[in-house]
TORKOL-509381 format. One record per residue (C-alpha): x, y, z. Coordinates in steps of 0.1 Angstrom, whole numbers, plus 2048, in hexadecimal, padded with zeros to 3 digits. Layout:
+-----+-----+-----+
:  c1 :  c2 :  c3 :
+-----+-----+-----+
:   X :   Y :   Z :
...
+-----+-----+-----+
This chain:
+-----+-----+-----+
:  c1 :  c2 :  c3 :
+-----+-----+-----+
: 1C3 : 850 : CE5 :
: 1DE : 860 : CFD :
: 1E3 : 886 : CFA :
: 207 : 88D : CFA :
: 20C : 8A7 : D18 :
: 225 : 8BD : D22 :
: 22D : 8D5 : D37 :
: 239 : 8F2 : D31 :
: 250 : 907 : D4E :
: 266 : 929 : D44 :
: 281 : 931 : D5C :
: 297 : 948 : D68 :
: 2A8 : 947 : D8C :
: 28C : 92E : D9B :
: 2A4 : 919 : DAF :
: 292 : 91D : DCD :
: 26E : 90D : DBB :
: 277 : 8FE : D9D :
: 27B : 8D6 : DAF :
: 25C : 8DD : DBC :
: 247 : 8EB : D9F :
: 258 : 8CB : D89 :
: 24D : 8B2 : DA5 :
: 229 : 8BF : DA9 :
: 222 : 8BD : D84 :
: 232 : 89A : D83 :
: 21D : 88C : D99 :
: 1FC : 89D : D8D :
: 205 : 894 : D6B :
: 21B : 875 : D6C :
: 21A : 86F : D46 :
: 224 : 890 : D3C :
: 247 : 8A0 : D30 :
: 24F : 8BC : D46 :
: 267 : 8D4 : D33 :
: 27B : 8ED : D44 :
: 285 : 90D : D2F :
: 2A6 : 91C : D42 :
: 2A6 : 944 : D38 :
: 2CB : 94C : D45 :
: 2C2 : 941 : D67 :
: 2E1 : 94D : D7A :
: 2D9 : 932 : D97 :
: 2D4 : 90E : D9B :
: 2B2 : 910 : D89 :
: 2BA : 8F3 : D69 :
: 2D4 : 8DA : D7F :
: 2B6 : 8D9 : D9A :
: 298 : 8D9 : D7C :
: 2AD : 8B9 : D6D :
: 2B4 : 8AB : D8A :
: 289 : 8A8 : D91 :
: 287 : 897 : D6F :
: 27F : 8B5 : D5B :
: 28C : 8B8 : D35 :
: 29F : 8DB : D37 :
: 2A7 : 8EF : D1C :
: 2B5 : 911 : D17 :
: 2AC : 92E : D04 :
: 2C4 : 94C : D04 :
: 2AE : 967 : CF9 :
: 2A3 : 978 : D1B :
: 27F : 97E : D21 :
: 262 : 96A : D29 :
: 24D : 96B : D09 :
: 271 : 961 : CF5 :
: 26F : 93C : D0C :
: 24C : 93A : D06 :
: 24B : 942 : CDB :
: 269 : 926 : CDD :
: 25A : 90C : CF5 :
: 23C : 90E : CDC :
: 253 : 90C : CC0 :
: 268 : 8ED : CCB :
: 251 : 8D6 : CE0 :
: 238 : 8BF : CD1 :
: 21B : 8B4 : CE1 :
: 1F5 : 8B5 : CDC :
: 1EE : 8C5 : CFF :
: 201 : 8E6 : D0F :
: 204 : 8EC : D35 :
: 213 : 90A : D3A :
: 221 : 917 : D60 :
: 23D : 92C : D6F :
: 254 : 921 : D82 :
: 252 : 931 : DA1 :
: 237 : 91C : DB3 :
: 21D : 931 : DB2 :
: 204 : 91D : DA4 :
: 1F2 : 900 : DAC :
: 1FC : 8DE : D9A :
: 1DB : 8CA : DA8 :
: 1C6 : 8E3 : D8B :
: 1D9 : 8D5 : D6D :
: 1C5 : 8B1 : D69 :
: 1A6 : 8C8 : D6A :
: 1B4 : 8E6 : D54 :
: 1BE : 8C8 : D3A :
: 19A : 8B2 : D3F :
: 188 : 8D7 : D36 :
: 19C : 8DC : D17 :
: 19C : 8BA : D0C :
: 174 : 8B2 : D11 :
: 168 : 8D4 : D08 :
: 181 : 8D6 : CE5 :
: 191 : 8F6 : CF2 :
: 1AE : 909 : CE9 :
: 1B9 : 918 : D0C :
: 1AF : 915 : D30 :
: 1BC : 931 : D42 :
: 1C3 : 931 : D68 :
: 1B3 : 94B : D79 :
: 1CA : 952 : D9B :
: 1B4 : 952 : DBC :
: 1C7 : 959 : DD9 :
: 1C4 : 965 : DFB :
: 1E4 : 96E : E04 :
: 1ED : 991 : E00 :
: 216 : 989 : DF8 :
: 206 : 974 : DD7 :
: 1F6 : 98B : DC7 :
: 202 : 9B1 : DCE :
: 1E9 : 9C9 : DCB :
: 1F8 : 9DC : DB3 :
: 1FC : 9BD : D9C :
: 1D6 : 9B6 : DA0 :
: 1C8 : 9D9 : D97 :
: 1DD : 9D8 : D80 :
: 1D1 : 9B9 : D6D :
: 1B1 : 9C1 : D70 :
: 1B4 : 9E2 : D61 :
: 1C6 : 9D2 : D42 :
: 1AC : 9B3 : D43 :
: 194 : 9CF : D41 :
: 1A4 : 9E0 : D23 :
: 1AA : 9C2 : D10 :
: 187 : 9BA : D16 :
: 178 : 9D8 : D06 :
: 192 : 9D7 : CE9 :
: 198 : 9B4 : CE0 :
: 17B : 9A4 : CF0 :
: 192 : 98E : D06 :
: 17F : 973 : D1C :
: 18F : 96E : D39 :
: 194 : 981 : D60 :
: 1B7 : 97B : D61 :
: 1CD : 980 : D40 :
: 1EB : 985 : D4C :
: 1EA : 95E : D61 :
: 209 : 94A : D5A :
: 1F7 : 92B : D5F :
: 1E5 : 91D : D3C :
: 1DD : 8FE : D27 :
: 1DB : 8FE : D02 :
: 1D0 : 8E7 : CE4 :
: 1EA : 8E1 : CCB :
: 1DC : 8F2 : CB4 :
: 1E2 : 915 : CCD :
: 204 : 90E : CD3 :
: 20C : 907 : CB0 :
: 1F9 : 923 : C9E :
: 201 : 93C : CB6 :
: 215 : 95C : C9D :
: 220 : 973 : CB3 :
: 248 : 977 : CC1 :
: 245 : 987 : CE5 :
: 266 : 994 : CF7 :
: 25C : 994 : D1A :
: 23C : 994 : D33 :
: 223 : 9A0 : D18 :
: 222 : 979 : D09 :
: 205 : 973 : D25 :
: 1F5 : 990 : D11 :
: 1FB : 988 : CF1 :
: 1EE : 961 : CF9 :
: 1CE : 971 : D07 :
: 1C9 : 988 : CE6 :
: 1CD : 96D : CCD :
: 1B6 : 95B : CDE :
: 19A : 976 : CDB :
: 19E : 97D : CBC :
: 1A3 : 95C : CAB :
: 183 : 958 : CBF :
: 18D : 93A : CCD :
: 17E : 91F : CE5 :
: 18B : 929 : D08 :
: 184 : 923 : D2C :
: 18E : 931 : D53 :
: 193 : 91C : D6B :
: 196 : 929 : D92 :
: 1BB : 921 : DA0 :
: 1CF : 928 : DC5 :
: 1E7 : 93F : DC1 :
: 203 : 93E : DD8 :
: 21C : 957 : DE2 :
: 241 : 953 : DD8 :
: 25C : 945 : DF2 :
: 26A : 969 : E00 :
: 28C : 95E : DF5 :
: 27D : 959 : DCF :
: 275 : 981 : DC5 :
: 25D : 985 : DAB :
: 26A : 98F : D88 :
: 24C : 9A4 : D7D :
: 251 : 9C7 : D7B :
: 231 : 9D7 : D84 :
: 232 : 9F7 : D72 :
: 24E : 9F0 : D58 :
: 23C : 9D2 : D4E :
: 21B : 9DF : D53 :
: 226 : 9FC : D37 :
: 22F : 9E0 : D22 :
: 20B : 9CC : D24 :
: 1FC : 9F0 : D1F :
: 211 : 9F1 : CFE :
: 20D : 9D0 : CF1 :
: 1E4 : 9D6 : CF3 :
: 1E7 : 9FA : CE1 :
: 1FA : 9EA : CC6 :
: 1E9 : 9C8 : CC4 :
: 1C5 : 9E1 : CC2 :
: 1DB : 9F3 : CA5 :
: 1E0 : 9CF : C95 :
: 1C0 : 9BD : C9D :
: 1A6 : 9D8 : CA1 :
: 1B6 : 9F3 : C89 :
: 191 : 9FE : C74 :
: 18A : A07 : C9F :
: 1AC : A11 : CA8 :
: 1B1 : A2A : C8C :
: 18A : A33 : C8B :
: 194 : A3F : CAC :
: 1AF : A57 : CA7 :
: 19F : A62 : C88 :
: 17D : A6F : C9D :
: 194 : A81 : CB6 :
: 1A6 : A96 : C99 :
: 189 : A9D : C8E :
: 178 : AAA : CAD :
: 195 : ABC : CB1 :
: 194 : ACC : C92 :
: 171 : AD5 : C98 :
: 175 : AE5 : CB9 :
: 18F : AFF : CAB :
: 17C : B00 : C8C :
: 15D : B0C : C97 :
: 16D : B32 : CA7 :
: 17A : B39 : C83 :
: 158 : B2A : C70 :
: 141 : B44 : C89 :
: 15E : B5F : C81 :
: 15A : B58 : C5C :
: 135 : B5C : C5C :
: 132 : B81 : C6D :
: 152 : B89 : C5E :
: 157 : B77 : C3C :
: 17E : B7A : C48 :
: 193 : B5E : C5A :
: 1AD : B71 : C70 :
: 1BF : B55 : C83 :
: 1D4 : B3F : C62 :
: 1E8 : B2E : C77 :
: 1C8 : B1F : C88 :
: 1BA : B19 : C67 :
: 1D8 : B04 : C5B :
: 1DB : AEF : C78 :
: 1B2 : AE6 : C70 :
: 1BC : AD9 : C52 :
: 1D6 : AC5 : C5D :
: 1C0 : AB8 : C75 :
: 1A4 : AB1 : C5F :
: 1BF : A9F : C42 :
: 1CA : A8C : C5E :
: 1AB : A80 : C68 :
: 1A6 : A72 : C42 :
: 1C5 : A63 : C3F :
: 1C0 : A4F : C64 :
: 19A : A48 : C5B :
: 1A9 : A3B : C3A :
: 1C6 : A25 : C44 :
: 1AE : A16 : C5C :
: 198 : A09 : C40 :
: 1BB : 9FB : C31 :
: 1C8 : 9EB : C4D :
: 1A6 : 9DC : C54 :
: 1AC : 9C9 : C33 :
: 1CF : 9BB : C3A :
: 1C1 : 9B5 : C5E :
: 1A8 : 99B : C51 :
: 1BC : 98C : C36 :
: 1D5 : 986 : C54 :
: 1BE : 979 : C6C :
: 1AF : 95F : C4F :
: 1D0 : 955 : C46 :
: 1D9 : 94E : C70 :
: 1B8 : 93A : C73 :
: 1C0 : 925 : C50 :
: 1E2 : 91D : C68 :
: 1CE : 916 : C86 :
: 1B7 : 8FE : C72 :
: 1D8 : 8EE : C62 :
: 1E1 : 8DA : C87 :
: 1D1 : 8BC : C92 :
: 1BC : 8C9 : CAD :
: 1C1 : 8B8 : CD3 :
: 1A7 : 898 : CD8 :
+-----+-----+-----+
């Protein structure tokens, strides 16, 4: 049986890459579609994808993770490539990306980016996915060295199971999370990673978009890990509470009087809202599985890849 494949490329202002990303994966994957997902490119970037014997679409919403939820949306297949379009990455790795998730019955194969060159990967964009690889590690149990990697293939069943709605650079996040906790089969596979032509600037943001991925984890913790999450917050109110409390407490016993009321009142705010976070934890922890048995009764609805 032949696996339907396709490629999978959102855009915006690659004009000076995208015939050359398009060409690559056509002629390491001659029997796939390539599809070309213009984001208001403002440049050349769909006439020149077309022109290589892409499919081009558009979508009008701007942001990254909008393409990608409507690609996913759209496009049928039973095997995903996803890849940017600013030749960054290295076409040659897709057979063997697509070979691993077919013969091992996996859900993703991430890219993890190796490169070399120092205009590739800047440093700051390196620490700075490792420290968020680090934190999604210890709060979602995520899998893989590189999460925020732009270069991925998915089963069917992923692409077509995947819930969440992503605006912008987080969707690389949010992939990696449902991944971890769906607890699905994944693999990383090693992959050059090449540095953008000078006259192609990189759209990443570091720090803006860097806030964002920080966000995205401390509210995908809040959704997927909230017993932890608001466990959490509920042990810091009350250490906090206990910490003023214990002056008035030794005042109390040599005294038998409590002078400072003000102090007093804001220990039993404290303490009431350590309860109420300790106890919507419990509640959220209930809707939190009854949502993530109802996304894996989805997952199980599609025919997996073969």
């Amino acid at each position: 049986m032949n696996n339907r494949i396709a490629v999978l490329i959102p855009c915006y202002n690659e004009e000076m890459t995208i015939t050359k990303v398009v060409s690559d994966f056509k002629k390491y994957l001659p029997d796939a579609v390539i599809y070309v997902y213009d984001n208001n490119s403002k440049d050349k970037t769909a006439a020149l994808a077309k022109k290589a014997g892409a499919i081009v679409h558009k979508e009008p919403n701007q942001g990254k993770g909008y393409v990608v939820t409507r690609m996913f949306a759209d496009i049928d297949a039973d095997v995903y490539v996803m890849v940017d379009g600013d030749a960054t990455y290295d076409a040659s790795k897709a057979p063997l990306m697509i070979d691993t998730l077919l013969q091992n019955n996996l859900d993703m194969v991430n890219g993890v980016r190796i490169s070399k060159e120092k205009q590739a990967y800047r440093f700051g964009h390196r620490f700075g996915n490792r420290l968020l690889t680090k934190v999604l590690s210890l709060t979602c149990g995520c899998q893989t060295p590189d999460m925020l990697s732009g270069y991925r293939v998915f089963s069917r069943r992923f692409v077509k199971s995947f819930p969440w709605q992503s605006k912008g650079f987080d969707i690389e996040t949010k992939l990696t999370v449902y991944a971890a906790t769906m607890k699905l089969p994944i693999a990383n596979i090693e992959t050059p990673y090449f540095s953008r032509p000078v006259t192609s600037p990189s759209k990443l943001n570091t720090y803006k978009d860097g806030v964002l991925i920080l966000s995205t984890i401390f509210l995908m913790m809040k959704e997927e890990r909230s017993f932890l999450f608001f466990t959490i917050i509920s042990g810091l109110l009350a250490l906090l509470a206990l910490i003023l409390g214990i002056p008035l407490i030794t005042e109390y016993q040599e005294t038998g009087l409590v002078s400072r009321i003000p102090t007093a009142v804001i220990i039993v705010g404290l303490s009431t809202l350590a309860l109420l976070s300790f106890v919507c934890g419990l509640i959220l922890h209930t809707v939190s599985k009854s949502t993530k048995e109802n996304r894996r009764l989805k997952y199980l609805s599609h025919t997996p890849s073969k």
